[in-house]
N, CA and C of each residue as an Amber inpcrd file, in Angstrom:
protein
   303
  79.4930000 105.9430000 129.1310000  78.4500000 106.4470000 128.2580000
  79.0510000 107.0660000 126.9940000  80.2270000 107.8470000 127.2770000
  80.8690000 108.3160000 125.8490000  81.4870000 107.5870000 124.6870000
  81.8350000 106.2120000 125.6780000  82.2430000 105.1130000 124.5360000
  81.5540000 104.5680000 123.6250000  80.3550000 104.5010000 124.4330000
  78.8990000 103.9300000 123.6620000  78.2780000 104.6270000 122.8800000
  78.3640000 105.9480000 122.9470000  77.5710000 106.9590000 122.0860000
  78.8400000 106.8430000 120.8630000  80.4430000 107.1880000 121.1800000
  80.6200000 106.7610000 120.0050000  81.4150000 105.7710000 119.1690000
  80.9220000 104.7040000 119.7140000  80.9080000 103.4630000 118.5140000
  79.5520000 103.1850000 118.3900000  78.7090000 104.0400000 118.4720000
  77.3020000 103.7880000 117.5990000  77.5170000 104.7210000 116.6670000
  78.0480000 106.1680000 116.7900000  78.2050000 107.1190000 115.8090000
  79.2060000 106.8130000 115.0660000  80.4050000 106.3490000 114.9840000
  81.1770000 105.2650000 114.3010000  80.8700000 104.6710000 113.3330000
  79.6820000 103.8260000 114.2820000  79.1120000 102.6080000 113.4700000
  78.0270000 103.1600000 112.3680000  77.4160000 104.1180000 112.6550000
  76.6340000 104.5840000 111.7400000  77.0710000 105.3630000 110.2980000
  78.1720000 106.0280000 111.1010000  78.9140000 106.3810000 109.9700000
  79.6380000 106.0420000 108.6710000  80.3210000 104.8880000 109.6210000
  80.9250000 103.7450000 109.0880000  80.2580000 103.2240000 107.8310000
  78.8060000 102.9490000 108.1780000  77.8000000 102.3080000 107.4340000
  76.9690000 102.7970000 107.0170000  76.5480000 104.2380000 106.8860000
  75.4780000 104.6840000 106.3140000  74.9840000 104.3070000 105.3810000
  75.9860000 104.2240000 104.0330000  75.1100000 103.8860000 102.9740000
  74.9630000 102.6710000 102.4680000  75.0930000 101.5810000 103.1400000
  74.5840000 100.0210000 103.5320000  73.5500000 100.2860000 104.3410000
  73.3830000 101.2400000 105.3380000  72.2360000 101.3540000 106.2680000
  70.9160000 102.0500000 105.6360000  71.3420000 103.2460000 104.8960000
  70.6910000 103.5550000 104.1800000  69.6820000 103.1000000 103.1510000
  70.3540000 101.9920000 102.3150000  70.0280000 101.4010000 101.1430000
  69.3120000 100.0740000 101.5650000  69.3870000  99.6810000 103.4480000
  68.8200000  98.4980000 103.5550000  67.3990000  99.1350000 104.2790000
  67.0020000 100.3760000 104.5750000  66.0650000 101.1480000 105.1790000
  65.2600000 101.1190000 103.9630000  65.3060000 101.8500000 102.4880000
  64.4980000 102.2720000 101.7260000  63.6410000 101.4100000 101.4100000
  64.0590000  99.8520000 101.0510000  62.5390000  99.1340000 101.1040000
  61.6970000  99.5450000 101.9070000  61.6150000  99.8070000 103.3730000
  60.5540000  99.9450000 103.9850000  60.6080000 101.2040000 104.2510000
  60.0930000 101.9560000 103.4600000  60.3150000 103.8730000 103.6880000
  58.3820000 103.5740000 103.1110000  58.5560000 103.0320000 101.9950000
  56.7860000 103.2950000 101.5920000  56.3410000 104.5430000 101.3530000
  56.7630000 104.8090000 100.0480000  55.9830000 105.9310000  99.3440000
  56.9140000 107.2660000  99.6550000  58.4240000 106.9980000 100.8000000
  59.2200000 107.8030000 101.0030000  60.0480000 107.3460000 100.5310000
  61.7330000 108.9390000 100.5790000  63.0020000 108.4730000 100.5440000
  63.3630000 108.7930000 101.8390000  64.3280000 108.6290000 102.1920000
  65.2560000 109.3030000 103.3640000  65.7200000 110.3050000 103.7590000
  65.7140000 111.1090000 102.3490000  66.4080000 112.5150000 102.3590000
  65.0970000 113.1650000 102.3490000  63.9750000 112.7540000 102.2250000
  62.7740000 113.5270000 102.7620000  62.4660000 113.6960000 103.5660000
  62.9460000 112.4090000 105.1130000  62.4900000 112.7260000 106.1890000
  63.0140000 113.6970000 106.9510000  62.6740000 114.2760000 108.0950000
  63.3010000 115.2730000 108.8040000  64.8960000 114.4320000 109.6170000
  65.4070000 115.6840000 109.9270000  66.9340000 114.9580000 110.1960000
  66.9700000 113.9040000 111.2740000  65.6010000 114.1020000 112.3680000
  65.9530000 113.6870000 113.7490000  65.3790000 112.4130000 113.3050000
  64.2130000 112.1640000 112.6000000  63.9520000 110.5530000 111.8660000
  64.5470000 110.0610000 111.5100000  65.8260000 110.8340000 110.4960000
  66.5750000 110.0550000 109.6800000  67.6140000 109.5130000 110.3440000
  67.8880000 110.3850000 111.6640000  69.1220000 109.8280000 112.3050000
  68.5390000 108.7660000 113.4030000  67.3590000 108.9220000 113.7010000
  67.1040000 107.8170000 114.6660000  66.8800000 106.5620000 113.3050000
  66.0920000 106.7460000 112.8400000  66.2540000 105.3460000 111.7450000
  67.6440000 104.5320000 111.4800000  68.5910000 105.3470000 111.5190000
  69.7780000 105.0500000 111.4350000  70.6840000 104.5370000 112.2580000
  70.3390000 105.0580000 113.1970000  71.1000000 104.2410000 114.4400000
  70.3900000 103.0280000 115.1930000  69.1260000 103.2300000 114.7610000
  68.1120000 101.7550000 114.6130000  68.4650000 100.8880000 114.2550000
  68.8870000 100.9750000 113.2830000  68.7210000  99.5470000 112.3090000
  70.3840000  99.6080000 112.7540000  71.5720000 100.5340000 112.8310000
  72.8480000  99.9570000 113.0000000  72.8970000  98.8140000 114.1380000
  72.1950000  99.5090000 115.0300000  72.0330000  98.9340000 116.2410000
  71.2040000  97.2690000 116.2110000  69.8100000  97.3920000 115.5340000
  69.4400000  95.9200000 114.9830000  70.3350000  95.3430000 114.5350000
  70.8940000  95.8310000 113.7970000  72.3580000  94.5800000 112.4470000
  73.4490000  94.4210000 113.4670000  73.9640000  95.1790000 114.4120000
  75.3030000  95.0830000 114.7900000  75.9160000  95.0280000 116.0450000
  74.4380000  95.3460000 117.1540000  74.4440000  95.3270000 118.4080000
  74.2360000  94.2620000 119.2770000  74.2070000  92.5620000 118.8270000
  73.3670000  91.6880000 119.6910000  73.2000000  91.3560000 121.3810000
  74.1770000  92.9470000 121.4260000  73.7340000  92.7480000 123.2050000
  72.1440000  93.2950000 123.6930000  71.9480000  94.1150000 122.4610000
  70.5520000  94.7980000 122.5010000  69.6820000  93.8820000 121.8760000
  68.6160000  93.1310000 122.8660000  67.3570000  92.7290000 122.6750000
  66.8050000  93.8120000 121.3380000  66.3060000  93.3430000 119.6360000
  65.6130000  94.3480000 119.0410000  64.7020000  94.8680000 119.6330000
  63.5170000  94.4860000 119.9480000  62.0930000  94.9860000 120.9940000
  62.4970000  96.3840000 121.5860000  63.9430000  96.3580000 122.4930000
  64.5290000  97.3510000 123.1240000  64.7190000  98.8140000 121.9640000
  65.9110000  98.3150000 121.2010000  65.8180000  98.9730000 120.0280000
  65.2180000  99.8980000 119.3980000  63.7770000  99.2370000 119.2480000
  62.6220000  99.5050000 118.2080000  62.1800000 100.9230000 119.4560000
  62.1210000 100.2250000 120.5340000  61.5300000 101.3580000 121.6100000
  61.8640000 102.2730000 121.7470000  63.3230000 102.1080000 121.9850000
  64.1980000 103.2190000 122.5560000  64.0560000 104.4150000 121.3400000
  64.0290000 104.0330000 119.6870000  64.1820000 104.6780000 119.0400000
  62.6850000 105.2020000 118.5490000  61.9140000 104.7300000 119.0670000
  60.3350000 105.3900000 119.0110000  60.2530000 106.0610000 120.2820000
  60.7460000 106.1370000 121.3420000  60.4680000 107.4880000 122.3750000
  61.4660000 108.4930000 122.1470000  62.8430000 108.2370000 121.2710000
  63.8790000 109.6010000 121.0660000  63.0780000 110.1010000 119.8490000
  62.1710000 109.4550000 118.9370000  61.4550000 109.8590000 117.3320000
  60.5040000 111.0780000 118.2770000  59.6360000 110.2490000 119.4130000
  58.1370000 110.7960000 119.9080000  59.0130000 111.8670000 120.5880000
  59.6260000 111.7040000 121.6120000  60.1380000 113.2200000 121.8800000
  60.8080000 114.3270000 121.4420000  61.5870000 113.9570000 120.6090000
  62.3860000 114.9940000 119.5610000  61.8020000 116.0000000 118.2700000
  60.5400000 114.5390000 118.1140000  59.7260000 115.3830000 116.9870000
  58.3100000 115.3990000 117.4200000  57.5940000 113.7940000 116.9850000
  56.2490000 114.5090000 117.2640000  55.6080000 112.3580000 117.6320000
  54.4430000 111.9440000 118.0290000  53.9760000 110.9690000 117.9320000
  53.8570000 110.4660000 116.3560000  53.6450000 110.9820000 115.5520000
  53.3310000 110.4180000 114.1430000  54.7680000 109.7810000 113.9580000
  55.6050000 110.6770000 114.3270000  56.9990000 110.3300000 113.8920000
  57.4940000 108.9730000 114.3360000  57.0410000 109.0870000 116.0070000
  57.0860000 107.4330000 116.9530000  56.4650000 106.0140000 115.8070000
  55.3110000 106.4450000 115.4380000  54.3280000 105.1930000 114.8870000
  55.0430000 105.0470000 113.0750000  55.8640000 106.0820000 112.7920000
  56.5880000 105.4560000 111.7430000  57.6590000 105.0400000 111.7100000
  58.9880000 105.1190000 112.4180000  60.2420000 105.0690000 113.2890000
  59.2750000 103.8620000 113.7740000  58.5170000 102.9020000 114.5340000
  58.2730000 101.9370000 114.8740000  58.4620000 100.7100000 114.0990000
  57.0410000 101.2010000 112.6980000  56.5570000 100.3230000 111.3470000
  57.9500000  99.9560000 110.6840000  58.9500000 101.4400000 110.4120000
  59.8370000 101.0410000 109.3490000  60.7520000 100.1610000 110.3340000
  61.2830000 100.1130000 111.3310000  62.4210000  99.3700000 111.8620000
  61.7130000  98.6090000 112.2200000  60.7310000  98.1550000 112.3280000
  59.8430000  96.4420000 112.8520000  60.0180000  95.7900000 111.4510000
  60.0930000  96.7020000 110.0360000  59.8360000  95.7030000 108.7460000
  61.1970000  95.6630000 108.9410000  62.3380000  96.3000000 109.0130000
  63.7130000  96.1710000 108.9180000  63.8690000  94.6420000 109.5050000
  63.9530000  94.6180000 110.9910000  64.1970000  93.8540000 111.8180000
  63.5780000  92.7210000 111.1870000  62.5670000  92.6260000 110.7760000
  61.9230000  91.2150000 110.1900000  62.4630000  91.1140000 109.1800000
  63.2360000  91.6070000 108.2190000  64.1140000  91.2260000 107.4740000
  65.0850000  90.5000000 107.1500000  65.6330000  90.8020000 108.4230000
  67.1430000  90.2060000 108.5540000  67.1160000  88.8890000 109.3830000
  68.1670000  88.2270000 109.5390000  67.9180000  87.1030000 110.3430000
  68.0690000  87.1310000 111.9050000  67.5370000  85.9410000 112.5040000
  67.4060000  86.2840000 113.7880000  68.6850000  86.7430000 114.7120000
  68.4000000  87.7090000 115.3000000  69.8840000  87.7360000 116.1950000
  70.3770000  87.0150000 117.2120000  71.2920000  86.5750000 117.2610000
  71.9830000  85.5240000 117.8840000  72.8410000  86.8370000 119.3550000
  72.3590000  86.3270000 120.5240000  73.1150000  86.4460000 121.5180000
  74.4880000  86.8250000 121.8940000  75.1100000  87.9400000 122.4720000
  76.4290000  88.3350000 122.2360000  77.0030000  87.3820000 123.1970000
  78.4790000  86.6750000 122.7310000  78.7730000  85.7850000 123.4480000
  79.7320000  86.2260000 124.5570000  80.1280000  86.0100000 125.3750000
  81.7220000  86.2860000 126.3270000  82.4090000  85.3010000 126.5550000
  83.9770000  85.2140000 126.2490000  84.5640000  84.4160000 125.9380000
  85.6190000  84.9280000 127.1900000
C-alpha cells in the first residue's frame, strides 16, 4: 500500500503542472487555485491516475475520487470531482490495457 500511495504522489508531483493545465478546460467558470485543497488534490490524482494508470479501469477512478471528494468535503464536491474528470477522461484517448510481459 505504501508503494502505491507513493508513486501516485510522485506521479502527481512529477506532473502537476501538465496535470494542472490539462484540468482547467473543464473547471467551467473556475480556476484551481480556487478550489478547496481536498478537490484540488483529488482532481489531481484523478486525472494522473486516468493518463498514467491503465491498470485502473477510468469508471473506477472517476468513483474512487468522487467518494474521497463526498467524504472529505461535502456531496456538491462528489457531483463536481465527477463532471470535471468524466470531461477529462473523454478527452484523452482511449486507454489501452496494462500489458505483462
Amino acid at each position: 500500500m505504501k508503494l502505491f500511495a507513493e508513486q501516485r504522489i510522485r506521479g502527481v508531483i512529477g506532473k502537476m503542472d501538465e496535470i494542472d493545465a490539462s484540468l482547467d478546460p473543464f473547471l467551467e467558470n473556475w480556476s484551481l487555485y480556487r478550489l478547496g485543497t481536498v478537490v484540488r488534490s483529488v482532481l489531481r490524482l484523478g486525472a494522473w491516475e486516468i493518463a498514467h494508470a491503465p491498470d485502473i479501469p477510468t469508471p473506477i477512478v472517476i468513483n474512487e475520487a468522487v467518494d474521497i471528494a463526498k467524504f472529505f468535503s461535502d456531496s456538491q464536491s462528489g457531483r463536481f470531482v465527477n463532471g470535471v474528470l468524466d470531461k477529462y477522461a473523454k478527452s484523452l484517448p482511449a486507454k489501452q490495457p496494462a500489458t505483462t510481459e
